[in-house]
C-alpha positions in Angstrom: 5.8 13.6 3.0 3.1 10.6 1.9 4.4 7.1 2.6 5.4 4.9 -0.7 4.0 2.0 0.9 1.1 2.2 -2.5 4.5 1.2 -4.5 5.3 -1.9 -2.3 1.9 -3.7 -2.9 3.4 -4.7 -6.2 6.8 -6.7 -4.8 4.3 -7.9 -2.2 2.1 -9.5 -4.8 5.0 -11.0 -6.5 6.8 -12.3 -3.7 3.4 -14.1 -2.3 2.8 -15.4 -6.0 6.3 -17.0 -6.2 5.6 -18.3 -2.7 2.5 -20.2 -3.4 3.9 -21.2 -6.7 6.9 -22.6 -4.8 4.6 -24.6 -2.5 2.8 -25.7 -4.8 6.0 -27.2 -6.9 6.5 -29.0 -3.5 4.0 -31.0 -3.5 3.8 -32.3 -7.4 7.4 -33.5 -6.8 6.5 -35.0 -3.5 3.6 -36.8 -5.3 6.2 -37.6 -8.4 8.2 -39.6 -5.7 5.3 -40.9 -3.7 6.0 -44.0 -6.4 4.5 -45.5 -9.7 0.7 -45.0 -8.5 1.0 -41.3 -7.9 2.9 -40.5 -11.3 -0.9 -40.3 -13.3 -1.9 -37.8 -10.4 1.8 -36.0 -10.7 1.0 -35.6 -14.5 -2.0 -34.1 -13.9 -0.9 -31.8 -11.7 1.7 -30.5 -13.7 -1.1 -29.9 -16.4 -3.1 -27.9 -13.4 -0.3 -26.0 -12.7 0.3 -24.8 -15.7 -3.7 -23.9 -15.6 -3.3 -22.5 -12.2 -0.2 -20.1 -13.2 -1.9 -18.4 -15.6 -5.3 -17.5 -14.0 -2.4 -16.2 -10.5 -0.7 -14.0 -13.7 -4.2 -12.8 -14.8 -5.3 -12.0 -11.2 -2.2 -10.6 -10.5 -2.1 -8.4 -13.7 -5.4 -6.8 -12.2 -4.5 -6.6 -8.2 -1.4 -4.6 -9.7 -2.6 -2.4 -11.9 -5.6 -1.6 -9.6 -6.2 2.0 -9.4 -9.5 2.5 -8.7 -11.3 1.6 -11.4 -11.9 -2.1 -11.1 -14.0 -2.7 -7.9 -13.7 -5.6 -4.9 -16.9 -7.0 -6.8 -15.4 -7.3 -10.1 -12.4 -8.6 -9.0 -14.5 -11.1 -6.6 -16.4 -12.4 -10.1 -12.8 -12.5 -11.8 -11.5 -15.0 -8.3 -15.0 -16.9 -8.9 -14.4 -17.4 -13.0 -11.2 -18.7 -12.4 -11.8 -21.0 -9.9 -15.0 -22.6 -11.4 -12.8 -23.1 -14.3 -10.1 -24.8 -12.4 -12.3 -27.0 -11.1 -14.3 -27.7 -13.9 -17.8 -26.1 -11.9 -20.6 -23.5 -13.1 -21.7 -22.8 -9.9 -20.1 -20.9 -6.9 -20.0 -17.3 -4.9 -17.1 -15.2 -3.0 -18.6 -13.8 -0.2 -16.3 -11.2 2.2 -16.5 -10.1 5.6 -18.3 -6.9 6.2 -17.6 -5.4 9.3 -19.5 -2.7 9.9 -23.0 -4.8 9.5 -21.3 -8.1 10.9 -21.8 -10.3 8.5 -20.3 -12.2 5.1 -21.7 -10.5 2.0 -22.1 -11.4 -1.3 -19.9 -9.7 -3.4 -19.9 -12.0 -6.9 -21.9 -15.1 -7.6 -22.4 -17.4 -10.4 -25.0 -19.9 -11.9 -28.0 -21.0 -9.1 -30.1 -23.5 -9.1 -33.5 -24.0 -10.8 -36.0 -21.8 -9.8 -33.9 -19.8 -7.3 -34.2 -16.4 -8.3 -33.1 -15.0 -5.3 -29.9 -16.1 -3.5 -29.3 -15.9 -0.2 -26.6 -12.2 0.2 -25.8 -12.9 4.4 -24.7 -15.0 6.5 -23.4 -14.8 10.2 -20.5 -16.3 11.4 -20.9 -20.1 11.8 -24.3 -19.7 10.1 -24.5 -22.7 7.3 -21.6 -24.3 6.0 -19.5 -21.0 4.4 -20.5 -19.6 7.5 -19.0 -22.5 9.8 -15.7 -22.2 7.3 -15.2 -18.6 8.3 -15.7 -18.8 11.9 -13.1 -22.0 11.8 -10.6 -20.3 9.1 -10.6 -23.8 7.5 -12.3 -25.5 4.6 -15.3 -27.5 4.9 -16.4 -30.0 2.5 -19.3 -31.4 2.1 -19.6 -34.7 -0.1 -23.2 -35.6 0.6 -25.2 -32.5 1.2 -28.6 -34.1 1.8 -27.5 -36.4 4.8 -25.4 -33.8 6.0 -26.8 -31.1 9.1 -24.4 -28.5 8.6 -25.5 -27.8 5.0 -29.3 -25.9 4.8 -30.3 -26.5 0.5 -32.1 -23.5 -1.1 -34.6 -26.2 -2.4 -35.5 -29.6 -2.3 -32.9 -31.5 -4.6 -30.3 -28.8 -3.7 -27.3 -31.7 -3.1 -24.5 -31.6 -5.2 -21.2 -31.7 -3.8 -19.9 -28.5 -1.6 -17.1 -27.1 -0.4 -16.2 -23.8 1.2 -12.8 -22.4 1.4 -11.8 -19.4 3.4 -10.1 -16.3 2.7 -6.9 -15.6 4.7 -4.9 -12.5 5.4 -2.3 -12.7 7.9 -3.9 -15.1 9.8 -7.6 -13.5 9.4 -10.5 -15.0 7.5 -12.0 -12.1 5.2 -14.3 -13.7 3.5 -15.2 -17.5 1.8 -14.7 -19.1 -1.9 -18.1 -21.7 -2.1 -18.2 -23.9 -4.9 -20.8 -26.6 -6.1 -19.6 -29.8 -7.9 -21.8 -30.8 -10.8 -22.0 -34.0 -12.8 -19.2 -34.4 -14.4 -17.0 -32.1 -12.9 -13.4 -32.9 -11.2 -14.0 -34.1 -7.8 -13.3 -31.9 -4.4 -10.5 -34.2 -3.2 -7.6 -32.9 -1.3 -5.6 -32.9 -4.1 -7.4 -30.8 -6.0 -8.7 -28.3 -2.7 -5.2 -27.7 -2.5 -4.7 -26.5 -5.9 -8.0 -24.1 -4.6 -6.3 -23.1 -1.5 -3.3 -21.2 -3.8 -5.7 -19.4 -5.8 -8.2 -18.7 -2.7 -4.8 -17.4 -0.8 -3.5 -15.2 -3.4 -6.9 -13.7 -4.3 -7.5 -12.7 -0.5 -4.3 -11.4 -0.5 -4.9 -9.7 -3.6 -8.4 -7.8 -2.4 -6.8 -6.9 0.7 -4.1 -4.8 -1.2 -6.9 -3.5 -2.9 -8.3 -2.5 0.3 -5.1 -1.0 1.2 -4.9 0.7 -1.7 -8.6 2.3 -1.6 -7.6 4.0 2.0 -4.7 5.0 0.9 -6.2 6.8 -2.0 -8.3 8.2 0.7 -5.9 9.2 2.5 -4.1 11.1 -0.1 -7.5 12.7 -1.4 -7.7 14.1 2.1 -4.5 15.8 1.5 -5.5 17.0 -1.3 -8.4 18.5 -0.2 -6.4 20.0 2.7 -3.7 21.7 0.7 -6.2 23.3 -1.5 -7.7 25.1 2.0 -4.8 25.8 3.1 -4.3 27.5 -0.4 -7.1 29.3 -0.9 -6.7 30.6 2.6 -3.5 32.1 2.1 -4.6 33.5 -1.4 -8.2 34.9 -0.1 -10.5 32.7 -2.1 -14.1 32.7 -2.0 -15.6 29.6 -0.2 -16.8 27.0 -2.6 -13.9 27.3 -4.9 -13.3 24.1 -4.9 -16.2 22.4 -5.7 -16.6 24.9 -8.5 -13.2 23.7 -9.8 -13.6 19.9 -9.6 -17.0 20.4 -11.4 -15.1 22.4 -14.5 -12.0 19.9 -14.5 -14.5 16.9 -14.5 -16.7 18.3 -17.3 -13.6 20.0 -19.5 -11.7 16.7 -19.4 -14.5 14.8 -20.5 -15.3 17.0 -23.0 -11.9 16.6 -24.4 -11.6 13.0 -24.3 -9.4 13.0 -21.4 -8.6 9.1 -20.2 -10.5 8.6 -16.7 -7.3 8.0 -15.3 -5.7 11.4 -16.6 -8.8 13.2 -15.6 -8.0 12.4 -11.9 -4.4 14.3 -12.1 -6.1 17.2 -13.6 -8.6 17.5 -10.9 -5.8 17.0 -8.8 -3.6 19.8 -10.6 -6.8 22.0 -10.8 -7.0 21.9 -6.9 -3.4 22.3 -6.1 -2.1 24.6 -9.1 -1.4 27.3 -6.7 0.2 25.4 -3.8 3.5 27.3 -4.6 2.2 30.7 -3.2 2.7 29.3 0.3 6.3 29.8 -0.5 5.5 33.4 -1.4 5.2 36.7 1.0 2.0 37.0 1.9 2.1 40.6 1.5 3.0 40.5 -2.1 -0.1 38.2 -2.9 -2.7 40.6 -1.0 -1.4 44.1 -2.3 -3.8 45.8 -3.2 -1.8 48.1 -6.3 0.1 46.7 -9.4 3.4 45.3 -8.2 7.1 45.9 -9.0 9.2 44.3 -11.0 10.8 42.3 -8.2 7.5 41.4 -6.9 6.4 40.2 -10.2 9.6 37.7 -10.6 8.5 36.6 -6.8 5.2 35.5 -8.0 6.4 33.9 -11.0 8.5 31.3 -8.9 5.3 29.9 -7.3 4.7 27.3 -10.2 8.1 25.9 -9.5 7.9 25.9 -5.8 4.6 24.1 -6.1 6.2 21.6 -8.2 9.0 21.2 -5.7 6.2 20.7 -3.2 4.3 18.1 -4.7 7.2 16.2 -6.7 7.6 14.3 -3.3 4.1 13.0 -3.6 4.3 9.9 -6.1 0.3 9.7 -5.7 -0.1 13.0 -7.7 2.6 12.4 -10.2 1.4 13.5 -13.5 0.0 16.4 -11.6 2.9 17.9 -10.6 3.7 18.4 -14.1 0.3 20.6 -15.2 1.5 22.0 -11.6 4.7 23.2 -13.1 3.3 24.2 -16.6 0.0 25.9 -15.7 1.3 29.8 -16.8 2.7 28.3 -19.9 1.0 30.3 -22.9 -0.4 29.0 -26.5 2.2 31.5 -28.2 4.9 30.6 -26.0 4.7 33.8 -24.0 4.1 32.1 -20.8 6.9 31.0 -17.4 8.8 28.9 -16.4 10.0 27.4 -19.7 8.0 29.3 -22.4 7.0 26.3 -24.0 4.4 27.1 -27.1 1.2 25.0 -27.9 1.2 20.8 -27.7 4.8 21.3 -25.7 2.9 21.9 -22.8 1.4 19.2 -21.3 -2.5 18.8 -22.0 -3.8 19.0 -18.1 -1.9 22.2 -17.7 -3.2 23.6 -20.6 -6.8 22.7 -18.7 -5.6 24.3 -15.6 -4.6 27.5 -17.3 -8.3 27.8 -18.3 -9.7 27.2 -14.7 -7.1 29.3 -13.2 -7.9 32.2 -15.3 -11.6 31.8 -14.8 -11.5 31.7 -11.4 -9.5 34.8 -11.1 -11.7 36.8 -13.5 -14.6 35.9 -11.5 -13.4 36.8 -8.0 -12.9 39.4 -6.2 -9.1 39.9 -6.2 -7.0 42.6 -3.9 -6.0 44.7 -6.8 -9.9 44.7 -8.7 -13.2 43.8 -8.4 -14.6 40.3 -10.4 -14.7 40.8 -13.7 -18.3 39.1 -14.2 -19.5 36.6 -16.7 -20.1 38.3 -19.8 -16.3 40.2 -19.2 -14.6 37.2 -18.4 -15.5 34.7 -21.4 -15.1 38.0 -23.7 -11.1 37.5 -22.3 -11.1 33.7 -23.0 -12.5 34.1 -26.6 -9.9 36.7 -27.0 -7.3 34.5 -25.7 -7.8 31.3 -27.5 -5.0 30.9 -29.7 -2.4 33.5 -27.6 -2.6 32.6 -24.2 -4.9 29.7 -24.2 -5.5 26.2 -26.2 -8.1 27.1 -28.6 -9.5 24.0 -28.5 -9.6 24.1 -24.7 -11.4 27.3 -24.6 -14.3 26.3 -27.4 -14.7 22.8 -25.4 -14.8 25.6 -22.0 -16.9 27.5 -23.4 -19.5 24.8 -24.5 -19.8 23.6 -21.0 -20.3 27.0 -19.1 -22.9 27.6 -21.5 -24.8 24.2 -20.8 -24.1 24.6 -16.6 -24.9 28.6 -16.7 -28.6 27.7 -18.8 -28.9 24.9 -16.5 -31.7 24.8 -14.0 -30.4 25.4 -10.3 -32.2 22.5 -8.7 -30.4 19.8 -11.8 
């Protein structure tokens, strides 16, 4: 159904890692042969490279394991730390391209100089120096600052050493790595800028993945969204539903201590619990009388069918299980499995909760909605047979504190 191209990002960082690494082992031994001059400078760079590997690893370890939580910006101050401290500065910025207002934009920035409390956030293509780097896609250095035009200082005095290093992707500039020298610090030779251009070239690379990976998780929250109407369309739920639901998985999963990252699945499970009665006869779900037997074990396949559904999905994947689980019961009275208490999995033993509050409180073909008062009277009576205990008292806590709450909050 959903492409795996989320899962390739990883070999994609790796295989770009090992090539810069590669080319970057290229040129130490070409300087190790250069002759007797270059072996101090060979040294060195062996001593960089080490440096160098382990900031790529550290980078890498957060490109990879990006899932949302770490933003462009923090990953953009992360690029900036590391290459300050490869170059031995206290003083730089990552600006990237923003598209939609035509400009480069600050996104992380560290150390400024005296008295300027307010650095400049845009710049147009070929405006300034980072500006000129951009628009070129190469890197500009600038020694001399004061005698050089192409560099405008914040304030008089503004001179130390400059250089501006675009970021790359397939050929595009993105954005610019800007770093100021400072007395004492290792100078901006080629040697060294090329040492910069690895780590400048795998941290573009690196924010564009994350890019990729924030519209596909767009993308696959869109089909989310989507299945749920289709859903609640089949099964006659009231509009709003979901909403309502999200709201309750956020606040119950919080509530329990839920990772943030486990939360997501839940609301995910929450939304799509029900996904299997597509694969059920639509007559059976909007009879109006009790059903038969038969009709019964029909229903009771729609947990499995959902799972079926979604198992293709590897975005929802701990979902699918709380999918699969959702009728379990606390005693172990529960389908498909009749697993009892902790064996079933945490976020279905949410969902169970949600799915049985929504049903008391809508209208359903075979009864009218229970109401409020009726339908936590079931869920009190339920906790400890049908339903976490623990689950319902955290439930019930936050019902309470969104039912006494005023509309307008």
């Amino acid at each position: 159904m959903a492409s795996p191209l989320i899962f390739w990002v990883p070999l994609v960082l790796c295989a770009g890692l090992l090539a810069a690494l590669g080319a970057v082992l290229r040129r130490l031994y070409a300087l190790e042969l250069s002759g007797p001059s270059a072996a101090p400078v060979a040294a060195e760079g062996w001593s960089k490279l080490d440096e160098l590997l382990s900031m790529l690893l550290s980078l890498q370890e957060q490109g990879v394991s990006y899932s949302g939580a770490v933003s462009s910006e923090n990953f953009g101050r992360a690029v900036l730390d590391c290459a300050c401290r490869l170059m031995k500065c206290d003083r730089g910025s990552v600006m990237m391209w923003d598209a939609k207002d035509g400009c480069l934009k600050v996104v992380a920035a560290r150390g400024t100089p005296a008295g300027d409390k307010s650095p400049r956030l845009f710049l147009k293509p070929g405006e300034g120096v980072a500006g000129k780097a951009f628009a070129s896609a190469q890197a500009l250095f600038i020694a001399d600052p004061a005698a050089d035009p192409r560099y405008v200082a914040r304030e008089k005095g503004d001179v130390e050493p400059f250089v501006s290093l675009p970021l790359i992707v397939k050929g595009k500039p993105v954005g610019v790595l800007n770093l100021h020298a400072k007395s004492g610090a290792e100078p901006f030779n080629d040697y060294n800028v090329k040492f910069l251009g690895v780590l400048a070239g795998e941290a573009s690379a690196m924010l564009h993945n994350m890019d990729l990976f924030d519209s596909l998780q767009t993308y696959y929250e869109e089909m989310v969204r989507a299945l749920s109407r289709a859903v609640d369309a089949k099964d006659a739920r009231a509009p709003g539903r979901a909403e309502r639901t999200l709201t309750l998985a956020r606040a119950l999963s919080s509530e329990l201590g839920l990772p943030e990252t486990i939360a997501h699945h839940v609301e995910h499970a929450a939304l799509l619990h029900d996904v299997g009665k597509i694969g059920v006869d639509e007559a059976i779900l909007r009879k109006p009388g009790a059903l038969t037997p038969q009709e019964y074990e029909e229903v009771k396949r729609h947990p499995v069918i959902g799972h079926d559904i979604l198992s293709s999905v590897r975005y929802l994947g701990p979902a699918t299980q709380m999918v699969l689980y959702h009728q379990e019961r606390w005693d172990g009275g529960g389908y498909p499995e009749g697993l009892k208490g902790e064996e079933i999995p945490v976020g279905a033993r949410i969902v169970a909760i949600l799915d049985a509050w929504d049903a008391m409180n809508s209208d359903r073909p075979y009864r009218k909605a229970l109401g409020r008062d009726a339908a936590l009277a079931e869920l009190k009576a339920g906790a400890g047979k049908q339903f976490d205990p623990k689950a319902v008292e955290a439930f019930l806590k936050i019902e309470a504190r969104l039912h006494d709450a005023p509309e307008s909050a």
